[in-house]
C-alpha angles and dihedrals in degrees: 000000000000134000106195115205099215126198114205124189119287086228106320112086097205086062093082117106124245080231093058094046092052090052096053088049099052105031118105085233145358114220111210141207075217131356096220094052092038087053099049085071098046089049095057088052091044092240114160102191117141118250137210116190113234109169132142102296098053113117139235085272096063105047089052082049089051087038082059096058089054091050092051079058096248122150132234147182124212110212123177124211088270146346118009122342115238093050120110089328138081098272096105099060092054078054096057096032090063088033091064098037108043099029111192091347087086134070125208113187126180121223106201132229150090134036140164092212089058098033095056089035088063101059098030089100084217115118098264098184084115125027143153114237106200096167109208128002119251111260099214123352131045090010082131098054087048097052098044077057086061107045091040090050115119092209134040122291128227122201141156124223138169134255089249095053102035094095094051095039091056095038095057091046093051089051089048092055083056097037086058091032091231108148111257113259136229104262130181125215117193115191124183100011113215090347126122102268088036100166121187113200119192141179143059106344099243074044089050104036085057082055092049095046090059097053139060106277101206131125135035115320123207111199125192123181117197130224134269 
C-alpha cells in the first residue's frame, strides 16, 4: 500500500512532471482538493483514474474510508488543486492519519513539483537562504499578531492571499510598519504564477497596492515581504 504525495502545476499545465503523470495513471484512486479541478488536468492528459474529493472540510468518516482503501492494499495518490499537497492545505493530516494507523505498513512517497513558495522565492531577488513561510492571513481574528510576526521576522517572509483581500492585507501591514515606526520595507507580489497574465509587482507595498489597483486584481497572489 502507497500514499503518493503529488505536486500539479500552480497554473501551467506543461509544468507537470512525466513521474507524476505515471503515477495518476497507475494509482487505484486520486484523491482530489476538488474532483473537477483535479479532472481538467487528467483530461488534458487523457488520464481516466477514478477520483474521490478530500479537502478541508472532509470529516473524521472520510479519512478512516480512504484509510480503508490503503488497508485493501490499493494504492493512491493525494493531489491538491494546484502546486504540492501539504502546503497550506489538509494533506498533511491524511499523512499523518495513515501514518498513525497503519505505521510502516504503509508507504508515503513525494512526487515532486510545483510550488508557489518556490516558485515566487526564485525570482524574489532576496537571499532566500533563510525564510518564514505563514501560508494565508487570518481573516478575523489574530490578523494583528500575523502580521507583528512579519514585520519582527529576521528573514524574509513568504504568504498567500486572494484577489478579494490583497488590497486589505497590504494596506494593514503597511499601517503596521508606520504604527511601530519600523521603514517600509521592499516587498514582492506575484499574481497568476506561470499563467498567462503572470504579474510581478515589486517595491516598496503603498508603491505596490497603486500597481495592484490599476490593474485587474484576479487570481492567487503570493506575497513575500523582505527584511529590514
Amino acid at each position: 500500500m502507497i500514499l503518493y504525495i503529488v505536486a500539479t502545476p500552480i497554473g501551467n499545465l506543461n509544468d507537470i512532471t512525466p513521474r507524476a503523470l505515471k503515477t495518476f495513471k497507475e494509482v487505484d484512486l486520486i484523491l482530489c482538493e476538488d474532483t473537477r479541478v483535479t479532472k481538467k488536468l487528467l483530461e488534458h492528459y487523457n488520464i481516466k483514474t477514478s477520483t474521490l474529493s478530500y479537502h478541508q472540510h472532509s470529516k473524521v468518516k472520510r479519512i478512516k474510508y480512504i484509510l480503508e482503501f490503503l488497508k485493501e492494499g490499493k494504492n493512491l495518490a493525494l493531489a491538491s488543486d494546484s502546486g504540492t499537497p501539504g502546503i497550506s492545505d489538509p494533506g498533511g493530516k491524511l499523512v499523518r492519519e495513515a501514518v498513525e494507523s497503519l505505521g510502516n505498513q504503509v508507504k508515503i512517497i513525494p512526487i515532486p513539483g510545483s510550488s508557489a513558495v518556490t516558485t515566487a522565492a526564485s525570482i524574489s531577488g532576496f537571499p532566500m537562504d533563510k525564510f518564514l513561510f505563514l501560508g494565508f492571513p487570518p481573516k478575523k481574528r489574530k490578523r494583528k499578531k500575523f502580521f507583528e510576526e512579519i514585520i519582527k521576522s529576521k528573514y524574509p517572509v513568504i504568504l498567500y492571499e486572494s484577489p478579494h483581500r490583497i488590497i486589505k492585507t497590504l494596506g494593514e501591514l503597511n499601517s503596521l510598519y508606520t504604527e511601530y515606526n519600523i521603514q517600509n520595507t521592499e516587498i514582492v507580489v506575484c499574481r497568476e504564477l506561470t499563467k498567462q497574465f503572470e504579474t510581478t509587482y515589486r517595491g516598496r507595498i503603498e508603491e505596490v497596492i497603486e500597481k495592484i489597483k490599476k490593474d485587474k486584481i484576479k487570481g492567487e497572489f503570493t506575497l513575500i515581504v523582505g527584511k529590514n
